[in-house]
mmCIF file as gemmi writes it, N, C-alpha and C atoms, coordinates in Angstrom:
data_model
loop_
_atom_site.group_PDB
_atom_site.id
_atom_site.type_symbol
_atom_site.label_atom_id
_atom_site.label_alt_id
_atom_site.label_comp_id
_atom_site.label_asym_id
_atom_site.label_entity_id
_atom_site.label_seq_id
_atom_site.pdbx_PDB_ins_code
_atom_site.Cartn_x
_atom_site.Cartn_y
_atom_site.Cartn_z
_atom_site.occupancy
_atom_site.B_iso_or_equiv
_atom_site.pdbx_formal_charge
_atom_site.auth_seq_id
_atom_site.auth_asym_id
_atom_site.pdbx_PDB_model_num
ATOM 1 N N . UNK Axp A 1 ? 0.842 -1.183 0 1 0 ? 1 A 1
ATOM 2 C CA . UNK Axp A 1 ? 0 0 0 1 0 ? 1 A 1
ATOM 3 C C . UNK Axp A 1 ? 0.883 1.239 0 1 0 ? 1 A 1
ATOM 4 N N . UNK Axp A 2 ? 0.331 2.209 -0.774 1 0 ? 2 A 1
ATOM 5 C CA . UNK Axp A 2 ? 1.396 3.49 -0.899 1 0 ? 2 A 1
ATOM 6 C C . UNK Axp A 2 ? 0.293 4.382 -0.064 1 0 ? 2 A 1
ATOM 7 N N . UNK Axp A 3 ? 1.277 5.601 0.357 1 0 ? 3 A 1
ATOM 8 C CA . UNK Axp A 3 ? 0.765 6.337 1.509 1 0 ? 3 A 1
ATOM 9 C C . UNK Axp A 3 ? 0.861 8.206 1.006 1 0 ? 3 A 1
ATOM 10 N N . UNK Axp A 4 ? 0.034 8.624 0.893 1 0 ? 4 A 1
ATOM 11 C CA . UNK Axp A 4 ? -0.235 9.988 -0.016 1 0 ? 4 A 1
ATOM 12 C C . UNK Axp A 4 ? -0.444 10.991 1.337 1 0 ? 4 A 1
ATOM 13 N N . UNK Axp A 5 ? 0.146 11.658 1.443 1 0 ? 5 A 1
ATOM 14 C CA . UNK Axp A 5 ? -0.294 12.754 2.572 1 0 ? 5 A 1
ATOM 15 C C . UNK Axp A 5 ? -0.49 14.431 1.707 1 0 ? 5 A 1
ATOM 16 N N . UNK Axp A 6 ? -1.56 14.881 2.222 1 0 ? 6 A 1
ATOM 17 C CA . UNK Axp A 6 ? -1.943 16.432 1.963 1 0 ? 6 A 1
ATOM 18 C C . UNK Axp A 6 ? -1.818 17.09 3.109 1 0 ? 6 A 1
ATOM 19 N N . UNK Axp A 7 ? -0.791 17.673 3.264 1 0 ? 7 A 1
ATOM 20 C CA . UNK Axp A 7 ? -0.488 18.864 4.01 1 0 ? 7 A 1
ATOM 21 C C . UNK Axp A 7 ? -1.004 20.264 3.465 1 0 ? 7 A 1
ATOM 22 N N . UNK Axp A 8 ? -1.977 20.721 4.209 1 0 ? 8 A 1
ATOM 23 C CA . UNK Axp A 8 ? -3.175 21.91 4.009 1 0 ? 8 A 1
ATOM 24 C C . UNK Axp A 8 ? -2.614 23.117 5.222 1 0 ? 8 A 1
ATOM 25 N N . UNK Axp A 9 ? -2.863 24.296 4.422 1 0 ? 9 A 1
ATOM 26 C CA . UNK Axp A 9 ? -3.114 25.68 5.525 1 0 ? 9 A 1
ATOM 27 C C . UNK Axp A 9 ? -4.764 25.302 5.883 1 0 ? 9 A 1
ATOM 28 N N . UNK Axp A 10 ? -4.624 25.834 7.006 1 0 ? 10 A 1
ATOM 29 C CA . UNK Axp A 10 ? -5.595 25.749 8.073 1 0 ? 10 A 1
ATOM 30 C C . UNK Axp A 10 ? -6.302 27.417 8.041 1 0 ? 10 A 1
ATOM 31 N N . UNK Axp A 11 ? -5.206 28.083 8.17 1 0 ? 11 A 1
ATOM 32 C CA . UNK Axp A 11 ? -5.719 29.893 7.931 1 0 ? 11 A 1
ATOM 33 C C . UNK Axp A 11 ? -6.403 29.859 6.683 1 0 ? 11 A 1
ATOM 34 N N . UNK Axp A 12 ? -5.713 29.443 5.558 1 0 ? 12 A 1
ATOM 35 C CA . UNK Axp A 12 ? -6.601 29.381 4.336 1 0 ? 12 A 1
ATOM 36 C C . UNK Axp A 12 ? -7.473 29.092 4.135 1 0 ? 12 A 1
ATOM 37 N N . UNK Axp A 13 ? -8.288 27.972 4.945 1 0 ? 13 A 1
ATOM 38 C CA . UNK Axp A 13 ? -9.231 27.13 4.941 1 0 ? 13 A 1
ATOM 39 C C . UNK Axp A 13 ? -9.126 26.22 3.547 1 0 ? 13 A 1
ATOM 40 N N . UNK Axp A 14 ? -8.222 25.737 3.873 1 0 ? 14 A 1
ATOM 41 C CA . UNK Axp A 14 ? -7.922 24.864 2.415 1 0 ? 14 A 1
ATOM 42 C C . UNK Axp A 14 ? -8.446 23.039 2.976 1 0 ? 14 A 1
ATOM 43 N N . UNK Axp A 15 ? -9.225 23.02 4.078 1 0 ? 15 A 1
ATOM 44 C CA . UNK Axp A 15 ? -9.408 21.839 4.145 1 0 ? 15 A 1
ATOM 45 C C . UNK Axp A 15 ? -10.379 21.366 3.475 1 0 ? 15 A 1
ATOM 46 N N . UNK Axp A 16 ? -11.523 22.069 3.155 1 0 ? 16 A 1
ATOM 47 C CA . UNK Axp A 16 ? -12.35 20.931 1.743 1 0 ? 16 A 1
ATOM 48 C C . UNK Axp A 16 ? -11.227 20.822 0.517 1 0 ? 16 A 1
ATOM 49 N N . UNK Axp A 17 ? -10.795 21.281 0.186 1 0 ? 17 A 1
ATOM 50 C CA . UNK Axp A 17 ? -10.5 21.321 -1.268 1 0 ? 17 A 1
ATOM 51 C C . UNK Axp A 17 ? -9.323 19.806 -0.879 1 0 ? 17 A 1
ATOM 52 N N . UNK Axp A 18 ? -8.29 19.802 0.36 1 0 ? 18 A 1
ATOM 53 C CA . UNK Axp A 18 ? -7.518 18.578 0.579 1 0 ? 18 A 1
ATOM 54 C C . UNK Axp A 18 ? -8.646 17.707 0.844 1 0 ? 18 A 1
ATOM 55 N N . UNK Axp A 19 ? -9.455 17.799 1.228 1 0 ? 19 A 1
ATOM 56 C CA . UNK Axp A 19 ? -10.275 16.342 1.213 1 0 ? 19 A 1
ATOM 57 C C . UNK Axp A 19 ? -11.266 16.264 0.525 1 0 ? 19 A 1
ATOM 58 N N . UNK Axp A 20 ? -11.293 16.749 -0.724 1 0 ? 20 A 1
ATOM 59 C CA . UNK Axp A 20 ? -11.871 16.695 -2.565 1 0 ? 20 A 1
ATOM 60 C C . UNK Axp A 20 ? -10.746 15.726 -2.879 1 0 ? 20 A 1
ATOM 61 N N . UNK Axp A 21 ? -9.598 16.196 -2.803 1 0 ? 21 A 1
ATOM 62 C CA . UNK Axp A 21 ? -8.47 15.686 -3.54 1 0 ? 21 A 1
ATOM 63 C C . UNK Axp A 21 ? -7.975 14.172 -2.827 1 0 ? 21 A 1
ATOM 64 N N . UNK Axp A 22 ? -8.403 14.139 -1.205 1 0 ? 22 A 1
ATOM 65 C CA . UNK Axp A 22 ? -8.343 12.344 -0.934 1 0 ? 22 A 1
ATOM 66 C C . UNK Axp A 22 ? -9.058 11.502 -0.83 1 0 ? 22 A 1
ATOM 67 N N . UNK Axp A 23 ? -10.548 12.435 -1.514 1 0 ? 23 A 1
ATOM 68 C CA . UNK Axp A 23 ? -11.698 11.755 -1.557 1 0 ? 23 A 1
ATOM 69 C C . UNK Axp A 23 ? -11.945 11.058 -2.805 1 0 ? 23 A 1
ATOM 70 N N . UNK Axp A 24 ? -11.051 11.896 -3.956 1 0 ? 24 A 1
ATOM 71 C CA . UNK Axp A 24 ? -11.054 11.08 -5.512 1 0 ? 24 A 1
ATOM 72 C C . UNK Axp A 24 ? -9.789 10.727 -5.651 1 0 ? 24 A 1
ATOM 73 N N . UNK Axp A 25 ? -8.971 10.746 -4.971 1 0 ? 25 A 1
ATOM 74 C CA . UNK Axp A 25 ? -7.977 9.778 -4.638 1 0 ? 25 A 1
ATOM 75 C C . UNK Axp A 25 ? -8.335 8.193 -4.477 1 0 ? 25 A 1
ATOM 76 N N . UNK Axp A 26 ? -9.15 8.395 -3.05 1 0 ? 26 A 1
ATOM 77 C CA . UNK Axp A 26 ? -9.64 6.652 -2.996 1 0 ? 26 A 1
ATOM 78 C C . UNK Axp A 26 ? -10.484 6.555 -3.581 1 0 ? 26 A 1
ATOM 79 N N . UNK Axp A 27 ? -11.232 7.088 -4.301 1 0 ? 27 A 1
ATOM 80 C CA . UNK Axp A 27 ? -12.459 6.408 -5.302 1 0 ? 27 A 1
ATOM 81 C C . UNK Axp A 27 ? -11.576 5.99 -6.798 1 0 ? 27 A 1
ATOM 82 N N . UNK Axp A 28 ? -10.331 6.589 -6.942 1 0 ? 28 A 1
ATOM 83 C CA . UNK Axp A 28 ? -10.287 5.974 -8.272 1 0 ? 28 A 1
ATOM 84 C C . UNK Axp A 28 ? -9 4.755 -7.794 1 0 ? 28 A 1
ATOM 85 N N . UNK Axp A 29 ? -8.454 4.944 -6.719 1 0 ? 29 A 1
ATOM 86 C CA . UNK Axp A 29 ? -6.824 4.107 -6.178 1 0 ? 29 A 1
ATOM 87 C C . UNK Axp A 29 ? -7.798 3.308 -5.542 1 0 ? 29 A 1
ATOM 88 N N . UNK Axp A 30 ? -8.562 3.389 -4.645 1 0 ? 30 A 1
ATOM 89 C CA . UNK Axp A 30 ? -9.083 2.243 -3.542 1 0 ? 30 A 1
ATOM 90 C C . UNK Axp A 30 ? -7.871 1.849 -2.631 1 0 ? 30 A 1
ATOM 91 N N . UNK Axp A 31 ? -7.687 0.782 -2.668 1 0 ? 31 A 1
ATOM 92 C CA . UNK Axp A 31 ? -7.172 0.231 -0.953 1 0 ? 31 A 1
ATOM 93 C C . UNK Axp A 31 ? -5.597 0.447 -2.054 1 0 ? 31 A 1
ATOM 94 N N . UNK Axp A 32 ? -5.096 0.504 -2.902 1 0 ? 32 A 1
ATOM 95 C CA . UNK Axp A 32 ? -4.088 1.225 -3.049 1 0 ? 32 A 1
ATOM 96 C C . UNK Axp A 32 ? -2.943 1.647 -2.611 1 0 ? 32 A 1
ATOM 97 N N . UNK Axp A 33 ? -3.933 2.778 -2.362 1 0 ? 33 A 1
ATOM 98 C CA . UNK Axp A 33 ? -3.543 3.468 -1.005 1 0 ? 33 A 1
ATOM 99 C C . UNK Axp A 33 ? -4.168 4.086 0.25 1 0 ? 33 A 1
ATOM 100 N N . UNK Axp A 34 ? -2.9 4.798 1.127 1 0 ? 34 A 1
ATOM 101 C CA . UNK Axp A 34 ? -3.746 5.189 2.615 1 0 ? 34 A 1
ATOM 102 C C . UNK Axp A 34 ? -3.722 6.867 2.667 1 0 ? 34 A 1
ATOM 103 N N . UNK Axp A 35 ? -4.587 7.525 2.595 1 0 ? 35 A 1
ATOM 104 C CA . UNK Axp A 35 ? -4.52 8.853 2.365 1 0 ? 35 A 1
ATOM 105 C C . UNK Axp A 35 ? -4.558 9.779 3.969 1 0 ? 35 A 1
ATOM 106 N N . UNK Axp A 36 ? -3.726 10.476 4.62 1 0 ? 36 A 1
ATOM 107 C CA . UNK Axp A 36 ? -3.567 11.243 5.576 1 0 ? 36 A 1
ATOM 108 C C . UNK Axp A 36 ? -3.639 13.028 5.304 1 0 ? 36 A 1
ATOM 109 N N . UNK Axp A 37 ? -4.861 13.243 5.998 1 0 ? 37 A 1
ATOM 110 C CA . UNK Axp A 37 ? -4.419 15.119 5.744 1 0 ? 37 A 1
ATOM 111 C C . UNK Axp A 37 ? -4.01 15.726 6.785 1 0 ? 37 A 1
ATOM 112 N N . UNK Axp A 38 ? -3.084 16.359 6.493 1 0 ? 38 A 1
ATOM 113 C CA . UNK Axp A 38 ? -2.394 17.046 7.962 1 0 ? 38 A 1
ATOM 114 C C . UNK Axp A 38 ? -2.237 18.387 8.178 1 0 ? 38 A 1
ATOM 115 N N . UNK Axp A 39 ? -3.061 19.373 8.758 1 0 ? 39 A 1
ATOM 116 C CA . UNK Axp A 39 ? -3.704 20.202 8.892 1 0 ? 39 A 1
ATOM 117 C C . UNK Axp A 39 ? -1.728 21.467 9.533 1 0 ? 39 A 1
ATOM 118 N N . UNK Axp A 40 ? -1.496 22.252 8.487 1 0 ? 40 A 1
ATOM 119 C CA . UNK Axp A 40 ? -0.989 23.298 9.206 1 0 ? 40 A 1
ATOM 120 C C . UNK Axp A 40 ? -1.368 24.74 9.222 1 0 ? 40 A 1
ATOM 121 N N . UNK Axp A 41 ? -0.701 25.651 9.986 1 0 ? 41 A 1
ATOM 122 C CA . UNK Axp A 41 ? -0.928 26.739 10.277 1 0 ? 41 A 1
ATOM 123 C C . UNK Axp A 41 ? 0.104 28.173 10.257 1 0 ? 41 A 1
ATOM 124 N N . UNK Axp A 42 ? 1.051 27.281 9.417 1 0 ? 42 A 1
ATOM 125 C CA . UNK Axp A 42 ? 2.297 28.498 9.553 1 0 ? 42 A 1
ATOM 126 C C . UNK Axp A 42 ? 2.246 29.063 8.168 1 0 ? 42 A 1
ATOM 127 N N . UNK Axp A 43 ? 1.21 28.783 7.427 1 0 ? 43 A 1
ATOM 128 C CA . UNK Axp A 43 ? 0.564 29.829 6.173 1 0 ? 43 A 1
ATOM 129 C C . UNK Axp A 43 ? 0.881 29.857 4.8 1 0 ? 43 A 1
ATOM 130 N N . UNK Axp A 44 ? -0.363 29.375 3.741 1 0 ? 44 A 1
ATOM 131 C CA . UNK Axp A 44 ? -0.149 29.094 2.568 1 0 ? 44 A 1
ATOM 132 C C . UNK Axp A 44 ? 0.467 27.468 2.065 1 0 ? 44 A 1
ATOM 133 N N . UNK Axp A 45 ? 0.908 27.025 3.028 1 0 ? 45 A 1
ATOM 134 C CA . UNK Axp A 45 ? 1.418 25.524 2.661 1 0 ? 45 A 1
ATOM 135 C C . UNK Axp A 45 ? -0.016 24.584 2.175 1 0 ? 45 A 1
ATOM 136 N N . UNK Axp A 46 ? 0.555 24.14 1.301 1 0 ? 46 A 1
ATOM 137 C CA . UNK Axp A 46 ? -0.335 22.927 0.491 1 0 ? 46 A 1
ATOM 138 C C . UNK Axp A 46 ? 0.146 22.043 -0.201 1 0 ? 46 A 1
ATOM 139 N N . UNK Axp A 47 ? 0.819 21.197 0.066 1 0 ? 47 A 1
ATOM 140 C CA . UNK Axp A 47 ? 1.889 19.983 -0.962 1 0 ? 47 A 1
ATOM 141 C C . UNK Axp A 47 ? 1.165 18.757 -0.412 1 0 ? 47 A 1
ATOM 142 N N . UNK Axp A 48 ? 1.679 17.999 -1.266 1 0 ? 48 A 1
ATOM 143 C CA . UNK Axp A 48 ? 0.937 16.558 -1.538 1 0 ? 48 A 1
ATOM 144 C C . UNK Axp A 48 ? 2.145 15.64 -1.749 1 0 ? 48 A 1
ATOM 145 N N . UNK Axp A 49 ? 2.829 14.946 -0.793 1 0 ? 49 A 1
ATOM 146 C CA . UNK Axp A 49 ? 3.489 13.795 -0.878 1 0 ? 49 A 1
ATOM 147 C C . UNK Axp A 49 ? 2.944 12.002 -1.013 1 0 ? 49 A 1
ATOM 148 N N . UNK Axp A 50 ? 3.94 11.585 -2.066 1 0 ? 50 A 1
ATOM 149 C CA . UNK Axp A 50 ? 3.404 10.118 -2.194 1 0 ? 50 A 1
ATOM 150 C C . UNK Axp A 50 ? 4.6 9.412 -1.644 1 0 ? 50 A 1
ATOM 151 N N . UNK Axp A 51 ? 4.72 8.757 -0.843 1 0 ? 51 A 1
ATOM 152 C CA . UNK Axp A 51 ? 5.563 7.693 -0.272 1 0 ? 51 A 1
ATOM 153 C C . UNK Axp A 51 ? 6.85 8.742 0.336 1 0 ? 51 A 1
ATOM 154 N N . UNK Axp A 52 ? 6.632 9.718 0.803 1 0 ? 52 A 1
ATOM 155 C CA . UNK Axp A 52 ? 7.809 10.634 1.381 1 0 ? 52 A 1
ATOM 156 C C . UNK Axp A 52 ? 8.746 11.687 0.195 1 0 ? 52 A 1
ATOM 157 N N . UNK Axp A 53 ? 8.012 11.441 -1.028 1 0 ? 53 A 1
ATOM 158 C CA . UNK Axp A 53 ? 8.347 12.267 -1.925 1 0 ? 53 A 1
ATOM 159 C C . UNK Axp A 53 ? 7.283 13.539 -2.566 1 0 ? 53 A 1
ATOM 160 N N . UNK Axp A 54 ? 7.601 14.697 -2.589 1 0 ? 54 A 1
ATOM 161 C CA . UNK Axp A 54 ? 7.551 15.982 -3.02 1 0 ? 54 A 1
ATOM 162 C C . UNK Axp A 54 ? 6.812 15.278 -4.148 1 0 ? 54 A 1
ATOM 163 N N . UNK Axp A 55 ? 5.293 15.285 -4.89 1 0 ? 55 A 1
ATOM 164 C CA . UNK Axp A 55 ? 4.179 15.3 -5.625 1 0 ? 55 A 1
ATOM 165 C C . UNK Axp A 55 ? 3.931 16.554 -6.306 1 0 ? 55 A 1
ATOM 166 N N . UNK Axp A 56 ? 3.665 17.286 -5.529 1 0 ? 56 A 1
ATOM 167 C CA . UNK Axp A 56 ? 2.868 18.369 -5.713 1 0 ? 56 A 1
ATOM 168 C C . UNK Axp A 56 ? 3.369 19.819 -4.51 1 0 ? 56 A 1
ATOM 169 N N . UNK Axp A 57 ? 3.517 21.135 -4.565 1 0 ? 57 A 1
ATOM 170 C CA . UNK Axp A 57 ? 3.993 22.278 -3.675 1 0 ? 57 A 1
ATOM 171 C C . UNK Axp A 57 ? 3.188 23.193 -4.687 1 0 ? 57 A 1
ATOM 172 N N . UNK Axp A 58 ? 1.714 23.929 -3.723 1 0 ? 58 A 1
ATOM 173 C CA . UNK Axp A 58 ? 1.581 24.874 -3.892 1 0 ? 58 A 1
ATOM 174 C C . UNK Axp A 58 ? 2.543 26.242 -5.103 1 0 ? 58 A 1
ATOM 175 N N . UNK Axp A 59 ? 3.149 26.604 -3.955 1 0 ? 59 A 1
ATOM 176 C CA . UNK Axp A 59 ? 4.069 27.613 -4.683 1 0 ? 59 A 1
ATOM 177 C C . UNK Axp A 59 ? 4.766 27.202 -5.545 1 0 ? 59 A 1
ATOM 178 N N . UNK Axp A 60 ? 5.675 25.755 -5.628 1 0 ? 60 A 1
ATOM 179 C CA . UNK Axp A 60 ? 6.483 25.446 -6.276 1 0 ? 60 A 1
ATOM 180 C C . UNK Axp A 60 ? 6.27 25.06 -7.315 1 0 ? 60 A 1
ATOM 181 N N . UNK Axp A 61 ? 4.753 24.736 -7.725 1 0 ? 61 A 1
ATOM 182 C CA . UNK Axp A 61 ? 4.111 24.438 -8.834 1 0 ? 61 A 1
ATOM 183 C C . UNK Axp A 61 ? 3.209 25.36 -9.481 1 0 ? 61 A 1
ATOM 184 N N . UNK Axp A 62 ? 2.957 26.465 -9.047 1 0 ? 62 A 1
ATOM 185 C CA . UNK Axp A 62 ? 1.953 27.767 -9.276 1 0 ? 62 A 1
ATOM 186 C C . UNK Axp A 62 ? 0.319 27.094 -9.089 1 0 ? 62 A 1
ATOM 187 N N . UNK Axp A 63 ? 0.068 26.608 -7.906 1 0 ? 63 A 1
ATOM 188 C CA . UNK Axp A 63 ? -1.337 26.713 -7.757 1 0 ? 63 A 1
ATOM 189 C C . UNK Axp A 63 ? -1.391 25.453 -7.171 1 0 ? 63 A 1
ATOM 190 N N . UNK Axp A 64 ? -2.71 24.852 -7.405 1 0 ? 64 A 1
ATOM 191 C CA . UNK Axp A 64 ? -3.473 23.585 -7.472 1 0 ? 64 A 1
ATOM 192 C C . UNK Axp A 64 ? -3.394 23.014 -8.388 1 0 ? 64 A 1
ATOM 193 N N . UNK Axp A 65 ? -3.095 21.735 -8.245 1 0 ? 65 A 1
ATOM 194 C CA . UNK Axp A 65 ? -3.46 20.426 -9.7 1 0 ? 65 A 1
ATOM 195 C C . UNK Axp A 65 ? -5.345 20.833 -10.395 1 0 ? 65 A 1
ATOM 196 N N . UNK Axp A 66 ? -5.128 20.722 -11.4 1 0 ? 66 A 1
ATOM 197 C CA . UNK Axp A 66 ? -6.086 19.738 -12.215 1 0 ? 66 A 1
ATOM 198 C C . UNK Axp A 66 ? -6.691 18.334 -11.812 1 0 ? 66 A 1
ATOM 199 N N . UNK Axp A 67 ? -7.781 18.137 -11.558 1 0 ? 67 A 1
ATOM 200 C CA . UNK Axp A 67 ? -7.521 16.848 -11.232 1 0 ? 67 A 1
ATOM 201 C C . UNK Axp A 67 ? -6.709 15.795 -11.982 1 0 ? 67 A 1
ATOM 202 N N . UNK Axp A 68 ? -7.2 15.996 -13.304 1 0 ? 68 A 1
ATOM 203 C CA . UNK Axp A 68 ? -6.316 15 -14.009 1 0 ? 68 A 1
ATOM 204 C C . UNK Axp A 68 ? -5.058 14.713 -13.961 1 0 ? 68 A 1
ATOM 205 N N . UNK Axp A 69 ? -4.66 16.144 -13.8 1 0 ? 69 A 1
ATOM 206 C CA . UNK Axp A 69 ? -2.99 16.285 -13.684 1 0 ? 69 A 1
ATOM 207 C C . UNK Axp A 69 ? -2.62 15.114 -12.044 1 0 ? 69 A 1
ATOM 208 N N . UNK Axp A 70 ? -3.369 15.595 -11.236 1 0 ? 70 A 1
ATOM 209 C CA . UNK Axp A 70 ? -3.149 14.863 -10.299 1 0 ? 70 A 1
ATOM 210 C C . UNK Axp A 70 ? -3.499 13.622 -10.323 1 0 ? 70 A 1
ATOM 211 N N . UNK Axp A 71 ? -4.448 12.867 -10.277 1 0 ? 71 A 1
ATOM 212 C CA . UNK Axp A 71 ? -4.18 11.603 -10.893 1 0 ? 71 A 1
ATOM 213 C C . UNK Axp A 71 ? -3.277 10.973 -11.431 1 0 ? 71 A 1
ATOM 214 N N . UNK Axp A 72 ? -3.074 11.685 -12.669 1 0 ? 72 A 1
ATOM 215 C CA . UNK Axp A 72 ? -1.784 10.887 -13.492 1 0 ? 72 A 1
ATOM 216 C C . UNK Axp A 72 ? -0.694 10.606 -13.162 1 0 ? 72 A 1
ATOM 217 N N . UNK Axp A 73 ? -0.005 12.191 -12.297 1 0 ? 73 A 1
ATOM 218 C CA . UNK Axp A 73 ? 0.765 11.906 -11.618 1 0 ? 73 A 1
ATOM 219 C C . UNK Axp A 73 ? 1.006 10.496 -10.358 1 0 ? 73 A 1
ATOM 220 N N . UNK Axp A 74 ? -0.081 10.536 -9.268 1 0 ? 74 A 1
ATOM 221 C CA . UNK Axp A 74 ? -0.099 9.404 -8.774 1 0 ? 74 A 1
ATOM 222 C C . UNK Axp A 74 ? -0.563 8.263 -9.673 1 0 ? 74 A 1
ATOM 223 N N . UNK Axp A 75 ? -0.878 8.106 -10.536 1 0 ? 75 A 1
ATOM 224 C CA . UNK Axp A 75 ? -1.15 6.925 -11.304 1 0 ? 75 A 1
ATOM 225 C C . UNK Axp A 75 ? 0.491 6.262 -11.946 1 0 ? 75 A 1
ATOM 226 N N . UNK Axp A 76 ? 1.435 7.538 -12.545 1 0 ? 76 A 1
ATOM 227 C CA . UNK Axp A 76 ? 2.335 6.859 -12.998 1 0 ? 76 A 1
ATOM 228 C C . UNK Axp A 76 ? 3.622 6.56 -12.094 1 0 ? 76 A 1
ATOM 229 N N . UNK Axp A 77 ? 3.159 6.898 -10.75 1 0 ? 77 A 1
ATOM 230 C CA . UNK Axp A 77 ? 4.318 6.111 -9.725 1 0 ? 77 A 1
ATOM 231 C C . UNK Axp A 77 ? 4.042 4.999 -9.3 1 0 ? 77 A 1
ATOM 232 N N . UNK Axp A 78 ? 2.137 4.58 -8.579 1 0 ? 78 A 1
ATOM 233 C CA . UNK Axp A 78 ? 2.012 3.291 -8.584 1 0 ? 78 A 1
ATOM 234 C C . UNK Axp A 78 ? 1.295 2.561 -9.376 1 0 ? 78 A 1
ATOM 235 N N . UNK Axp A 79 ? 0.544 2.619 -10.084 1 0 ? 79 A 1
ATOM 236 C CA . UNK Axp A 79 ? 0.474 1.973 -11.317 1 0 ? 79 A 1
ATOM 237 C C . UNK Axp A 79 ? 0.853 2.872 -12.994 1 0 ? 79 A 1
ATOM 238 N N . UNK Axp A 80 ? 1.703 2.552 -13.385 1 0 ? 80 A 1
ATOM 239 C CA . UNK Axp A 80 ? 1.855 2.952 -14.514 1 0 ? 80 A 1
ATOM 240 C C . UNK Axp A 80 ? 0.963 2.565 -15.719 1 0 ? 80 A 1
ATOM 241 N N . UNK Axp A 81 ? 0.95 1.489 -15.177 1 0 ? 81 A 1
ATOM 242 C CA . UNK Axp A 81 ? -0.049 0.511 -16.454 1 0 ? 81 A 1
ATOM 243 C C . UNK Axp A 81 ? -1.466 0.767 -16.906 1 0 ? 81 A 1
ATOM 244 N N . UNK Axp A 82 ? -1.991 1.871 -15.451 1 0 ? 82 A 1
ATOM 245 C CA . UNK Axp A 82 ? -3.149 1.522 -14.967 1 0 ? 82 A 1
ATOM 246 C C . UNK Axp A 82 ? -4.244 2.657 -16.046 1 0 ? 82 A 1
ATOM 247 N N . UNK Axp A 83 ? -5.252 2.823 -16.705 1 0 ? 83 A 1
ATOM 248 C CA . UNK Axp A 83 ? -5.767 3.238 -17.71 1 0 ? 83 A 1
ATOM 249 C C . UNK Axp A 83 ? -7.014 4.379 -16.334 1 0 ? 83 A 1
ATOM 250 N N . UNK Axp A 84 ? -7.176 5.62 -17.026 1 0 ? 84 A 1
ATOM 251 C CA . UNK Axp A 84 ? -7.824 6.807 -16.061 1 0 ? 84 A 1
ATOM 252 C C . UNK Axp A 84 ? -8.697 6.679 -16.647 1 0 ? 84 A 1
ATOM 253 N N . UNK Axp A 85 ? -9.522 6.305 -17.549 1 0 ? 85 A 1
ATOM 254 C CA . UNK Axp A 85 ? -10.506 6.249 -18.369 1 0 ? 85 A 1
ATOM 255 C C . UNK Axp A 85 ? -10.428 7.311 -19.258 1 0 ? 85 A 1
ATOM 256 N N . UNK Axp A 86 ? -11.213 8.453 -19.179 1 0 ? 86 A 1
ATOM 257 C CA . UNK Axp A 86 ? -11.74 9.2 -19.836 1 0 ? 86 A 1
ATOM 258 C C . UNK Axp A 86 ? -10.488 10.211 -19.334 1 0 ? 86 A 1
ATOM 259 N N . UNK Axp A 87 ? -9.731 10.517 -17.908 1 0 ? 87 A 1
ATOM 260 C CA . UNK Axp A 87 ? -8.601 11.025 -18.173 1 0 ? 87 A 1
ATOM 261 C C . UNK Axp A 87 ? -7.35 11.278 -18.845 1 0 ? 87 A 1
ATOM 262 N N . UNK Axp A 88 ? -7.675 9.919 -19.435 1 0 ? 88 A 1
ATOM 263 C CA . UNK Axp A 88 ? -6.466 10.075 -19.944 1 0 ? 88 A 1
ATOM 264 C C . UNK Axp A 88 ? -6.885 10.213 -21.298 1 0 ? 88 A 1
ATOM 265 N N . UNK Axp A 89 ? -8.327 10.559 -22.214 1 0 ? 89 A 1
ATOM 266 C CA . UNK Axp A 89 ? -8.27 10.735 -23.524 1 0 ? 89 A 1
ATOM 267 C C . UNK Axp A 89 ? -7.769 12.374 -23.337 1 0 ? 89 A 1
């Protein structure tokens, strides 16, 4: 099982939008993986690690994923093989 953590600002109120993003996480990964959101407060932080590696950074990426974008990304670390349906046309 691979382990995805969303680290969210809390001032921002960015916690629906992290748990949009680990909510279609496990609907399309399932038991997969184990999704953790971890709530901070020292401002603007929002990154998304898969297995202890840098995914996704707010700033460092200019914004929020796409969903698709996000998906794919976790799709081509643990399953590569694995077909998004309609994401990936």
């Amino acid at each position: 099982m691979r382990h995805l953590t969303i680290t969210y600002c809390t001032g921002c109120n960015w916690l629906l939008r992290a748990g949009w993003y680990a909510q279609e996480c496990l609907s399309t990964f399932g038991t997969a993986l184990q999704v953790t959101l971890v709530p901070d407060d020292s401002g603007g932080v929002f990154h998304i690690m898969l297995d202890g590696e840098l995914l996704w950074e707010r700033k460092r990426d200019g914004g929020f994923p796409d969903i698709r974008t996000f998906k794919q990304r976790i799709r081509d670390v643990i399953e590569p093989e694995r077909s998004l349906g309609h994401l990936d046309e």
